[in-house]
C-alpha angles and dihedrals in degrees: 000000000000120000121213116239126206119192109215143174121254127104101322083310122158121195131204124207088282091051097239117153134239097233097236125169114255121247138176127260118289091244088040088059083042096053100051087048088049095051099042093043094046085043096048097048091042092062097041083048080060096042112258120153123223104201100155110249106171142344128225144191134178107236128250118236092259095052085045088057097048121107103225093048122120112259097244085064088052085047092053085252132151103246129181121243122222124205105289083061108135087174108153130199130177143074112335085247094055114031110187136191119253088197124066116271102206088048091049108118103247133179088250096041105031097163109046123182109278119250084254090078085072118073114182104240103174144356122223134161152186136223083276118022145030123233126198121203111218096176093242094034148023140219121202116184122197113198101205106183119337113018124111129167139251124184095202130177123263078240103057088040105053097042103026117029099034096048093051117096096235085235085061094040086050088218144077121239096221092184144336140199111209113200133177096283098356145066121208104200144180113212121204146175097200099020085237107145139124120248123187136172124208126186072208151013094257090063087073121088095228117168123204122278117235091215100040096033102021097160092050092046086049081052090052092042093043087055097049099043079055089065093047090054095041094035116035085167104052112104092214111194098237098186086113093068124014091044114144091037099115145152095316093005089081095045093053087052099045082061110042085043090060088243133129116235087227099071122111112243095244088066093059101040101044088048103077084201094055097036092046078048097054092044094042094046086055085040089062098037090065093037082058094050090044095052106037104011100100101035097043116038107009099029092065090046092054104106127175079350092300116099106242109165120195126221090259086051095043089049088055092069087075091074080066092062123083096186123344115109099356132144085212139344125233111233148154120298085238094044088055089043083062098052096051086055088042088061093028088055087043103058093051091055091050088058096061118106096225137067099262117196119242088215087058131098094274099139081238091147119182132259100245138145122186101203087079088059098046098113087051090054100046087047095042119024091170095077089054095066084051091051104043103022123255090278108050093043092059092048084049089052100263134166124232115212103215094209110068119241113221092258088063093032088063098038089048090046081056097044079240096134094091099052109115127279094223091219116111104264111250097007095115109071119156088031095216128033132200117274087246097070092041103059095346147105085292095044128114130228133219137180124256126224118221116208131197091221119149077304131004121291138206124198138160090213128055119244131253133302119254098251096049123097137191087234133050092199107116091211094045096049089047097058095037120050116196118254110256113225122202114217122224113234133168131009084352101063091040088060086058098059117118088232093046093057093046099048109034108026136051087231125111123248119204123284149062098299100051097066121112119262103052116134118229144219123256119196117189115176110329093328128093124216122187110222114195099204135005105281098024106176089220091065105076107270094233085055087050100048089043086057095049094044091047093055098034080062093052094041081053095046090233089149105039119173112248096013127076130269118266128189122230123287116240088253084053093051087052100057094046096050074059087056106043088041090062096050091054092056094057094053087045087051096045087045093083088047087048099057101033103033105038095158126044109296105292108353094117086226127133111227128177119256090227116048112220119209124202110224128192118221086265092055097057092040086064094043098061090079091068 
């Protein structure tokens, strides 16, 4: 029996034709994951190029429910407080499966080791990262960090760490310290909203489980690719955990590449692995995203939210991560003219289809040809010119210029092993010349523009083409078609759809869009008259307190739907009041608590400097102007 395959969106979640999941483990967005090695790595040379020292001086964790209830627990954890750990720490993190320490385990006070060697015998001496973790290199030892779902990283002050972060109750702050490294003049930190992240300590390198990268080790990641697209067509039943490989492809990950790739969201997965073009379309599509965040990434979209060293995003800023999109969560997508020109046959072609009588299979001759420009690969194509054989066919990609690599990679290797290699491209024959166009005529001023389709399937999904007709099928195989029905998919339309913009979420809601800059954590900006503060939480003691009551109560009004468009104003129930005397009560302590800090400590612990309580900062006319969107 064959089972149908649908490869779907969702954290690294793979569905089969009962839409049962896989059960793998979540993870972030590949230029999330990016983003967060790109801004600890940039923060932590710039200050080594300046001097500073990191020797590892504490490390500290916001407690879980559970530790705060403890009896034995500190009373900043009881306080929701972040609190440090000393060395008879057994504090775990992780999957409920895996529970790991935070601490190090070789430095934890034991009954055969008493007096283990302090955290000041590890000095951070680099940053690196993967497409899902961080790892920190101690010299002895080493941290790596895996964010799973919800982690992101902030390199504050000592300043802003010791009188602002650490007097602030978590449920004011709005986020979880997972963990932090507190160094002489730095902080590390993890920030979290569900304190769900890996830790894992490693005497080396090699005790880490590290795949290869597609982008740093592509032949080894083909190899790993080519072994697991054997067992989907050996094997059509066996659920294969796929994390290895496809990790950072993720809940619009996976859209982006769909498009950028040619393909339509709604193929099996099947169609797309058994086909070489479509499959070297998919890898090479996920090849070129990560050569653009590495490339871009910090200049162009963190290095302009980095304010006073946190990075604190406003609305306008936020907004600008949708030029990164190519399709999630927009109203349209900029294109080629011929690339337009192939999606108006795509639909044309469609709805002639839809009107047969008969089930047509989507793997016979139907001049259904897919949606796919080259220009977007073209990184993957210069790195790595075996994929465009694949993609093209042997033929086409020598009359384009290409180059043909005369020892086979895995991916060929396979198809070739399955006499795969002759099976349709599924691109119109002599449409791409020249192969690649300017930029201006991809997403600039001659480009062309069409509208996306949003779909409710097992996860929300984003296309600039429509699905398939009811009578069409991945298979042509009468026996096949009778014992598997296709997945129906429900388009959102309307106000709905407009509610699932990207711009939408950003600028009328307090929810959180997709992205690097909507995780928690991030600081923001405050701007109170015609100066600007940068807060590095909600209810930063170093933002006046009236200007910080006025901004809970002001949310906690839109979250209750106090003032809700079209209806009339209501005040707050007695139940409501309560809760915000809680609030406000909580933010008060943490001013009371900073207060001490304030008046004795103006500057950073220890560094002898006077430093204002209020930190002006000097904007240009561009600057307010975007800030009048906060």
């Amino acid at each position: 029996m064959c089972t149908k395959w649908y490869l779907c969106h969702g954290h690294e979640t793979w569905f089969s034709s009962r839409v049962v999941p896989l059960h793998l483990p979540a993870m972030p967005e590949a230029l999330e994951c990016e983003a967060a090695g790109q801004q600890a790595e940039k923060s932590f040379n710039a200050a080594q190029d300046t001097g500073h020292q990191f020797v590892l001086q504490k490390i500290a964790v916001d407690a879980t429910k559970a530790e705060a209830a403890r009896r034995d627990a500190s009373q900043e954890a009881k306080e929701g407080l972040v609190y440090d750990l000393d060395a008879t720490s057994t504090v775990k993190r992780g999957q409920n499966y895996h529970q790991t320490d935070v601490y190090p385990p070789t430095l934890r006070a034991t009954a055969d080791n008493p007096y283990p060697s302090p955290l000041s015998t590890l000095v951070l001496e680099k940053i690196t990262y993967t497409n899902r973790a961080m790892i920190l290199h101690f010299g002895t030892l080493f941290f790596m960090l895996q964010y799973l779902t919800h982690t992101s990283v902030q390199f504050y002050s000592r300043t802003q760490w010791e009188r602002s972060i650490r007097n602030v109750n978590k449920e004011v702050r709005n986020f979880c310290i997972g963990v932090a490294f507190i160094f002489e003049s730095h902080v590390l930190a993890f920030p979290s909203r569900d304190l769900v992240f890996q830790p894992t300590w490693a005497t080396s390198l090699s005790g880490f489980n590290i795949p290869p990268s597609i982008y740093t080790s592509t032949n080894d990641y083909l190899g790993l690719v080519a072994n697991w697209i054997e067992e989907l067509l050996t094997k059509p039943n066996h659920n294969r955990a796929i994390t290895t490989i496809f990790y950072g492809i993720g809940v619009y990950t996976v859209m982006e590449l769909f498009f950028i790739a040619g393909l339509s969201p709604f193929l099996t997965l099947y169609e797309v692995f058994s086909n070489p073009s479509r499959a070297a379309r998919f890898l090479a599509a996920f090849y070129s995203y990560i050569a653009r965040g590495k490339q871009d990434l910090w200049k162009t979209l963190l290095q302009p939210c980095v304010h006073d060293g946190v990075l604190a995003p406003t609305t306008e800023q936020r907004l600008r991560y949708a030029n990164w999109l190519y399709i999630w969560a927009k109203d349209r997508t900029s294109i080629p003219h011929r690339m337009g020109e192939l999606v108006d046959q795509f639909h044309s072609r469609l709805a002639e289809l839809g009107k047969l009588d008969t089930v047509w299979g989507r793997d016979a001759e139907t001049q259904l040809f897919d949606v796919f420009e080259p220009t977007f690969i073209s990184s993957a194509l210069a790195s790595v010119p075996s994929l465009g054989c694949l993609i093209f066919g042997e033929a086409a990609w020598l009359a384009a210029g290409g180059k043909i690599i005369e020892q086979d990679d895995p991916l060929t290797m396979l198809y070739k092993k399955h006499n795969l290699l002759s099976r349709p491209t599924m691109l119109r024959p002599g449409f791409y010349s020249p192969l690649f166009l300017p930029h201006a005529e991809t997403r600039g001023k001659k480009s062309s523009h069409r509208p996306t389709y949003a779909f409710h399937g097992p996860k929300e999904m984003w296309s600039i083409t429509q699905s398939f007709p009811a009578n069409s099928h991945w298979s042509s195989d009468p026996s096949i078609q009778a014992r598997m029905r296709p997945k129906s998919f429900r388009e959102i339309l309307g106000t709905e759809r407009e509610s699932h913009l990207f711009k939408t979420i950003v600028k009328s809601s307090l929810g959180v869009s997709i992205g690097p800059l909507e995780y928690c954590g991030i600081g923001h900006i405050v701007h109170i008259g015609t100066s600007a503060y940068v807060a590095v939480c909600k209810g930063d003691p170093m933002i006046p307190q009236h200007h910080e009551q006025r901004a809970i109560r002001g949310l906690d009004r839109i979250s209750s739907h106090l003032d809700t468009s079209g209806k009339r104003k209501r005040a707050r129930s007695e139940k409501e009041n309560k809760q915000m005397k809680k609030k406000i009560s909580k933010l008060e302590k943490g001013y009371q608590r900073a207060t001490p800090l304030l008046e004795s400590t103006p500057g950073d612990p220890g560094d002898g400097k006077e430093e204002p309580k209020l930190k002006k900062r000097r904007l240009s006319a561009d600057q307010r102007l975007a800030l009048a969107t906060i």
